[in-house]
KELUMZA-829422 format. One record per atom (N, C-alpha, C): atom name; y, x, z; residue number from 1. Coordinates in Angstrom, 3 decimals, padded with zeros to 6 digits. Layout:
BEGIN
<node name="CA" y="Y" x="X" z="Z" resi="NUM"/>
...
END
This chain:
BEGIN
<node name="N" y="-001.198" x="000.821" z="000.000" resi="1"/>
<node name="CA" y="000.000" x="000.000" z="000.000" resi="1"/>
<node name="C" y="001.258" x="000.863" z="000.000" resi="1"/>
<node name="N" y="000.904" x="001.909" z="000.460" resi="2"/>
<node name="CA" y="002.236" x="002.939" z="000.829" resi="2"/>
<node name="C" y="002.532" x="003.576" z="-000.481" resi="2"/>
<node name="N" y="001.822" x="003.610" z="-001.016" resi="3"/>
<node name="CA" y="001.700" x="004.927" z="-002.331" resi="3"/>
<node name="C" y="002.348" x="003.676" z="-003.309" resi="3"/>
<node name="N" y="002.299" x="002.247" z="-003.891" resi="4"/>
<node name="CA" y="002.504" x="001.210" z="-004.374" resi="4"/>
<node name="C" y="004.186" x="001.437" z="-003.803" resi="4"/>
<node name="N" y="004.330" x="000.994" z="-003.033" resi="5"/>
<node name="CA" y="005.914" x="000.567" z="-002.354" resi="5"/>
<node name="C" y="006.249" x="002.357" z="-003.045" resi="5"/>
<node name="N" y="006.023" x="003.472" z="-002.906" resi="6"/>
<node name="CA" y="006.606" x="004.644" z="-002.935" resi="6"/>
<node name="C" y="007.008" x="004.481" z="-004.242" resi="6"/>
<node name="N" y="005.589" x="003.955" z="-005.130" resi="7"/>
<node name="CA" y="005.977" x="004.345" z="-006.551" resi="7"/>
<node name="C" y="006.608" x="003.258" z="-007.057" resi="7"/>
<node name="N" y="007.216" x="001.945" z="-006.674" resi="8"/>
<node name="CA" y="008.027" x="001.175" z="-006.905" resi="8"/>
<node name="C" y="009.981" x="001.500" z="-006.774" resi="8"/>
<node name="N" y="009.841" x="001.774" z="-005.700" resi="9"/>
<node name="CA" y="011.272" x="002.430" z="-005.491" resi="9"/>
<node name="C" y="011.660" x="003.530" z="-006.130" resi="9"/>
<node name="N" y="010.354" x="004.920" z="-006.581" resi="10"/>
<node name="CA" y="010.995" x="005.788" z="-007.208" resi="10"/>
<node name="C" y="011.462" x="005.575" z="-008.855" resi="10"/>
<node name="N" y="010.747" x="003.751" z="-009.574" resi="11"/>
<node name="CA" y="011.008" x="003.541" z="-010.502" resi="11"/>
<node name="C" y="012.657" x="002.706" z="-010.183" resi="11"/>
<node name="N" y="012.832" x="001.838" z="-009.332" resi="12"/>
<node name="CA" y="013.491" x="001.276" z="-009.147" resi="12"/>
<node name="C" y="014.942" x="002.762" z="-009.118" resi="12"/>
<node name="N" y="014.687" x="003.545" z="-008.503" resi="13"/>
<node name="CA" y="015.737" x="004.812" z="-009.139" resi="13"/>
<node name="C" y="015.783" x="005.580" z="-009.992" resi="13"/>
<node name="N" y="014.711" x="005.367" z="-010.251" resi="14"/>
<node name="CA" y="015.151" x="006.150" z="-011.467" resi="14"/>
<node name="C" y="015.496" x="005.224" z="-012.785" resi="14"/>
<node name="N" y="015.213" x="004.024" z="-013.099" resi="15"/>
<node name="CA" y="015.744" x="002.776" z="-013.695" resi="15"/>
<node name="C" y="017.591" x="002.625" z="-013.286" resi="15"/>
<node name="N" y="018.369" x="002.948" z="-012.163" resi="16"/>
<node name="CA" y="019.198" x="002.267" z="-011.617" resi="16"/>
<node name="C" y="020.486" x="004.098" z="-012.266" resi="16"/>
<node name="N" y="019.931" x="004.976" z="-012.678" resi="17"/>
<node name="CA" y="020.455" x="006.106" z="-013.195" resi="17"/>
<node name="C" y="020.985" x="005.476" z="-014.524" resi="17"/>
<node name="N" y="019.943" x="004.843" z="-015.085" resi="18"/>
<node name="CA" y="020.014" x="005.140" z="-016.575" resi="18"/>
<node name="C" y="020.920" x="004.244" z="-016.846" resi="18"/>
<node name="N" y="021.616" x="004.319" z="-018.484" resi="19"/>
<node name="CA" y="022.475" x="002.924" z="-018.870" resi="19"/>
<node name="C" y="021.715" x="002.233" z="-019.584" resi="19"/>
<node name="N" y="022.653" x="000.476" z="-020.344" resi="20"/>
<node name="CA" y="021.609" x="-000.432" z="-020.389" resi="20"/>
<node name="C" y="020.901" x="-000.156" z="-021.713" resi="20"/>
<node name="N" y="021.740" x="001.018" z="-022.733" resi="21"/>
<node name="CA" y="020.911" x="001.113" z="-023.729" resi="21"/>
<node name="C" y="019.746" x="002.199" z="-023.965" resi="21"/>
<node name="N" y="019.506" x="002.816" z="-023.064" resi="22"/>
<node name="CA" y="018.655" x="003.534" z="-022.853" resi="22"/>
<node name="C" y="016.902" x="003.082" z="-022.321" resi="22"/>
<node name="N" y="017.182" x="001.535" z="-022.894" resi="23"/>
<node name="CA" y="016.077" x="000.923" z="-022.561" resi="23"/>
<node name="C" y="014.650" x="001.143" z="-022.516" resi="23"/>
<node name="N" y="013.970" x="002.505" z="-023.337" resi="24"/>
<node name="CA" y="013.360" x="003.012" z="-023.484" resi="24"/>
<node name="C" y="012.565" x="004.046" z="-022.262" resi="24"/>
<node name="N" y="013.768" x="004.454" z="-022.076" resi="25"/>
<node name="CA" y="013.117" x="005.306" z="-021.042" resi="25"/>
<node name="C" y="012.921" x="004.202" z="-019.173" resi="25"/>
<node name="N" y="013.592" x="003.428" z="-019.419" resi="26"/>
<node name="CA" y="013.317" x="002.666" z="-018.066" resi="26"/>
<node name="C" y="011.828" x="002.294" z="-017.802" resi="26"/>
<node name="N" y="011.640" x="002.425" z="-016.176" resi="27"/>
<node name="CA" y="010.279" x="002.181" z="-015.917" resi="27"/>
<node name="C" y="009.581" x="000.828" z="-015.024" resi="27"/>
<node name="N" y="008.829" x="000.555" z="-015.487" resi="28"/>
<node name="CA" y="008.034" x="-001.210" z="-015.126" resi="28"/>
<node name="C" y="007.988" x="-000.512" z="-013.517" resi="28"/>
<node name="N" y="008.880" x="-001.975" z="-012.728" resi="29"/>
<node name="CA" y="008.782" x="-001.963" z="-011.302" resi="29"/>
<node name="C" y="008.730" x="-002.881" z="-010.713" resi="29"/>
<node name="N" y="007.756" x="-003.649" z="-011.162" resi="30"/>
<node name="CA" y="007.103" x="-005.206" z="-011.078" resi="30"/>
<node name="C" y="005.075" x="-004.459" z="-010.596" resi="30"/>
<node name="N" y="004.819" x="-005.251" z="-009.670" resi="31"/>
<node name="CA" y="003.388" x="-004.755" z="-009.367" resi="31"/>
<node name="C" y="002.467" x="-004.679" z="-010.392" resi="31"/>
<node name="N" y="001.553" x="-003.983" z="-010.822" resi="32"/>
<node name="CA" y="000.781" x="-003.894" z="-011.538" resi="32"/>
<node name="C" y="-000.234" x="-002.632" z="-012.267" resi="32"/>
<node name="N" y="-000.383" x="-002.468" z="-013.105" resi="33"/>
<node name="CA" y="-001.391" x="-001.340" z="-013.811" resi="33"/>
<node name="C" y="-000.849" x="-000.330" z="-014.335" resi="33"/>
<node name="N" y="000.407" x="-001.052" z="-014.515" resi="34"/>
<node name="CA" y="001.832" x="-000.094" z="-015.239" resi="34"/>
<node name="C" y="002.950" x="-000.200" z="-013.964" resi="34"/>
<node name="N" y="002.712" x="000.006" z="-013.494" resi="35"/>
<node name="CA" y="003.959" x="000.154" z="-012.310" resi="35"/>
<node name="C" y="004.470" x="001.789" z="-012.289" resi="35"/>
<node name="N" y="005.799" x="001.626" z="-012.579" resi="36"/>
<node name="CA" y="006.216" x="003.155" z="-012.476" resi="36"/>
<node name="C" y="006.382" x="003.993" z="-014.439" resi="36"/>
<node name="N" y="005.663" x="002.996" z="-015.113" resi="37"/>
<node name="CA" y="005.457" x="003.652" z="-016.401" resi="37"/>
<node name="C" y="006.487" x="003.562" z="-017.375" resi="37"/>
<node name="N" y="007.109" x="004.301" z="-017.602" resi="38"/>
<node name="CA" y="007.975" x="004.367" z="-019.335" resi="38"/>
<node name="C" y="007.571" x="002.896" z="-020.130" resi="38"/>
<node name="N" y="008.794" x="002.104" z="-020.179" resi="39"/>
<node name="CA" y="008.849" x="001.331" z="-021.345" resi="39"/>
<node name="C" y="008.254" x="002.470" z="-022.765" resi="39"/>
<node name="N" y="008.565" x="003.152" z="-023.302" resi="40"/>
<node name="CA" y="008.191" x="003.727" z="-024.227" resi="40"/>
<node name="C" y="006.474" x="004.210" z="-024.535" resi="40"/>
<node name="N" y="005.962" x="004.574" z="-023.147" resi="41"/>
<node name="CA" y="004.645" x="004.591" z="-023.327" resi="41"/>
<node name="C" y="003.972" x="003.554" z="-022.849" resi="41"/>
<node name="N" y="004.234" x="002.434" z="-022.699" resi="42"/>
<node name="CA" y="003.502" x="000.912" z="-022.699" resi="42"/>
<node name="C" y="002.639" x="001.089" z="-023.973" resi="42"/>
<node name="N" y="001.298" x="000.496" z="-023.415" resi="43"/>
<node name="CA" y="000.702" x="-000.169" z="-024.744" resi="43"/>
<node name="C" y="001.033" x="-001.124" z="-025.791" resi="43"/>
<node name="N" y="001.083" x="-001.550" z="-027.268" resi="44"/>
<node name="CA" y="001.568" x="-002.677" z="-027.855" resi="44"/>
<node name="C" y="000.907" x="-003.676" z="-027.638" resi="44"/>
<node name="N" y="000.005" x="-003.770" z="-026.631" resi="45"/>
<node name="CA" y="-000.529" x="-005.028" z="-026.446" resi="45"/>
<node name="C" y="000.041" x="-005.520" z="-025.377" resi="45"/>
<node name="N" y="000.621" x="-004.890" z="-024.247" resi="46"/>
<node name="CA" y="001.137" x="-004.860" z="-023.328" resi="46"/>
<node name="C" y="002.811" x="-005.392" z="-023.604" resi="46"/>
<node name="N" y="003.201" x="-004.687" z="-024.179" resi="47"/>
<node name="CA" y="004.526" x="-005.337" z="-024.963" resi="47"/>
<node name="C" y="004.916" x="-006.185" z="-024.930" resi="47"/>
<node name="N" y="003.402" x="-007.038" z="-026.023" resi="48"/>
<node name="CA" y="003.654" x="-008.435" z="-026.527" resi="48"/>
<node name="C" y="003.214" x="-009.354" z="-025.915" resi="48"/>
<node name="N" y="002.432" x="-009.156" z="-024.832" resi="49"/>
<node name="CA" y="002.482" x="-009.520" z="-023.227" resi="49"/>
<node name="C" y="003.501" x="-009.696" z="-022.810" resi="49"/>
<node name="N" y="004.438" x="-008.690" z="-022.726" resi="50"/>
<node name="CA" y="005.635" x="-009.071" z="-021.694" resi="50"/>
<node name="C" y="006.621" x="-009.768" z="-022.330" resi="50"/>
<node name="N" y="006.521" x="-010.335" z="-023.970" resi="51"/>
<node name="CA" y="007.499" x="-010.600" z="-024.703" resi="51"/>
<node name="C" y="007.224" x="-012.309" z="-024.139" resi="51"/>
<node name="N" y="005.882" x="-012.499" z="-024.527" resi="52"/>
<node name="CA" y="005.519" x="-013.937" z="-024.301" resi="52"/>
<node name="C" y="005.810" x="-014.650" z="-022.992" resi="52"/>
<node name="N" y="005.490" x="-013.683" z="-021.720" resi="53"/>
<node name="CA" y="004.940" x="-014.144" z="-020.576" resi="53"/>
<node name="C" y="006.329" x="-013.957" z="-019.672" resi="53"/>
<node name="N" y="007.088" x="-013.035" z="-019.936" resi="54"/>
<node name="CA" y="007.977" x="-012.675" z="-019.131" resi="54"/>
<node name="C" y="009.274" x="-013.555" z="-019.273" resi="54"/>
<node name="N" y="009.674" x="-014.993" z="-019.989" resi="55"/>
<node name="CA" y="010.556" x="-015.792" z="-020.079" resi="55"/>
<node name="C" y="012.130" x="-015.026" z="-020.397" resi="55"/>
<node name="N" y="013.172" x="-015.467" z="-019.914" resi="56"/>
<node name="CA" y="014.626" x="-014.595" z="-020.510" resi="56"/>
<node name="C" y="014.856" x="-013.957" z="-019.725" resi="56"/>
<node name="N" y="013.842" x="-012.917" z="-019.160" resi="57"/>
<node name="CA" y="014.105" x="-011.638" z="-018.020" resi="57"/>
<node name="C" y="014.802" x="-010.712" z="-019.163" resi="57"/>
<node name="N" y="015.314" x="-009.432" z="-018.024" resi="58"/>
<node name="CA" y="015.784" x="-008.380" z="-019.101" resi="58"/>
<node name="C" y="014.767" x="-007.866" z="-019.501" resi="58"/>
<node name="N" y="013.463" x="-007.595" z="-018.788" resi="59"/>
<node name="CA" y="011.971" x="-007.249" z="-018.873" resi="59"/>
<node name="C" y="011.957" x="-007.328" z="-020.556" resi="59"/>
<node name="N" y="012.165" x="-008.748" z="-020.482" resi="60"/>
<node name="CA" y="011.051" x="-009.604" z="-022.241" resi="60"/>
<node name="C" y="012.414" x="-008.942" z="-023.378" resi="60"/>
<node name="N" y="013.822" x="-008.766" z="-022.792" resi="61"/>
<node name="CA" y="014.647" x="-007.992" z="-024.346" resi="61"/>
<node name="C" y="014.336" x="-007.000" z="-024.445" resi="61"/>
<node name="N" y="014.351" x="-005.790" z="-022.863" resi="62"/>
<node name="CA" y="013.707" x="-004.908" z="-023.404" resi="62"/>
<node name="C" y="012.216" x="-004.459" z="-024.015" resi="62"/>
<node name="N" y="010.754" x="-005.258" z="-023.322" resi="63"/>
<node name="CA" y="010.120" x="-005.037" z="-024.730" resi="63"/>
<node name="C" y="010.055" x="-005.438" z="-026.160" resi="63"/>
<node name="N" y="010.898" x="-006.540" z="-026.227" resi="64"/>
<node name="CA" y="011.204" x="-007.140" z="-027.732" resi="64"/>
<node name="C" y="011.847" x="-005.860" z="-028.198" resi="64"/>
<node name="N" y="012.902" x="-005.487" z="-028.025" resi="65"/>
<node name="CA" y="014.028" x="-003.927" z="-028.674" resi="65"/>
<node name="C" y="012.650" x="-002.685" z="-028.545" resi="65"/>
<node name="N" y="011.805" x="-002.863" z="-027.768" resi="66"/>
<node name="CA" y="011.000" x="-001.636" z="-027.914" resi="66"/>
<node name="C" y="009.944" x="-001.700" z="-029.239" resi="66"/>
<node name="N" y="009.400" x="-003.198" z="-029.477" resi="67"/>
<node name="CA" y="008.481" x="-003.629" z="-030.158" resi="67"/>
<node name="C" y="009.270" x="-003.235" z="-031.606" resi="67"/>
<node name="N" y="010.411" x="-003.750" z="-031.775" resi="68"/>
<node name="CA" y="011.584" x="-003.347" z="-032.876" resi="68"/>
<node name="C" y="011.498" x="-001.984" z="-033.113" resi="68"/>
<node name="N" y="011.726" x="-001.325" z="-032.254" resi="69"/>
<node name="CA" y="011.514" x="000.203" z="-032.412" resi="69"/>
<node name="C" y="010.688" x="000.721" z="-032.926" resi="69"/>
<node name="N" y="009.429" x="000.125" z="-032.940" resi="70"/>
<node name="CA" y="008.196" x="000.463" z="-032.939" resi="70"/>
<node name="C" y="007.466" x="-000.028" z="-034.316" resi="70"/>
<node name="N" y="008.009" x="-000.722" z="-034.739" resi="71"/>
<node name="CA" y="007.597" x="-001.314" z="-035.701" resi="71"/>
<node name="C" y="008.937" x="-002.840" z="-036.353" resi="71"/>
<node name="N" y="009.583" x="-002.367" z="-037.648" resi="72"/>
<node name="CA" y="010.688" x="-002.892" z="-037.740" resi="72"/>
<node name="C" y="010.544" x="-004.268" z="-038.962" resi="72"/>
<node name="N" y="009.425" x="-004.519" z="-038.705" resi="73"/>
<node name="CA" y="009.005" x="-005.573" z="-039.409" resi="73"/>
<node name="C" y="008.693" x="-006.969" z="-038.592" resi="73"/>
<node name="N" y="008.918" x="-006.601" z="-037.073" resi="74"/>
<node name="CA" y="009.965" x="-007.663" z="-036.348" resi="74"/>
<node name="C" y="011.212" x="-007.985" z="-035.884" resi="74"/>
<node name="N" y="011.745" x="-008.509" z="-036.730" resi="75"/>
<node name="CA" y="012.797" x="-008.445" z="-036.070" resi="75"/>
<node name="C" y="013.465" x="-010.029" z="-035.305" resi="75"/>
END
């Protein structure tokens, strides 16, 4: 539980450095499998997971702008 809460806050700062277009490098600090991980090295399945599931969080623009990135035949 300790190591979870540790690695939540060190995303939660290091997320709170960056600006808002640097969306890429910000890191998932929501509980889970990816907690702590680079928007940029998310899986694309994972992505389009968070595009669907995550409603009008900033979460779901930034993986939509990452998915864009990634492949520009969504737009």
């Amino acid at each position: 539980m300790r190591s979870l809460l540790k690695k939540k806050m060190t995303a939660l700062e290091w997320n709170n450095r960056l600006s808002q277009t640097e969306y890429t490098e910000r890191r998932i600090t929501y509980e889970g499998k990816y907690l702590g991980v680079m928007i940029k090295d998310l899986p694309t399945h994972y992505i389009k997971w968070g595009i669907l599931n995550l409603g009008s969080s900033s979460w779901a623009d930034f993986f939509a702008r990452e998915l864009q990135r990634r492949d520009r035949s969504f737009k």
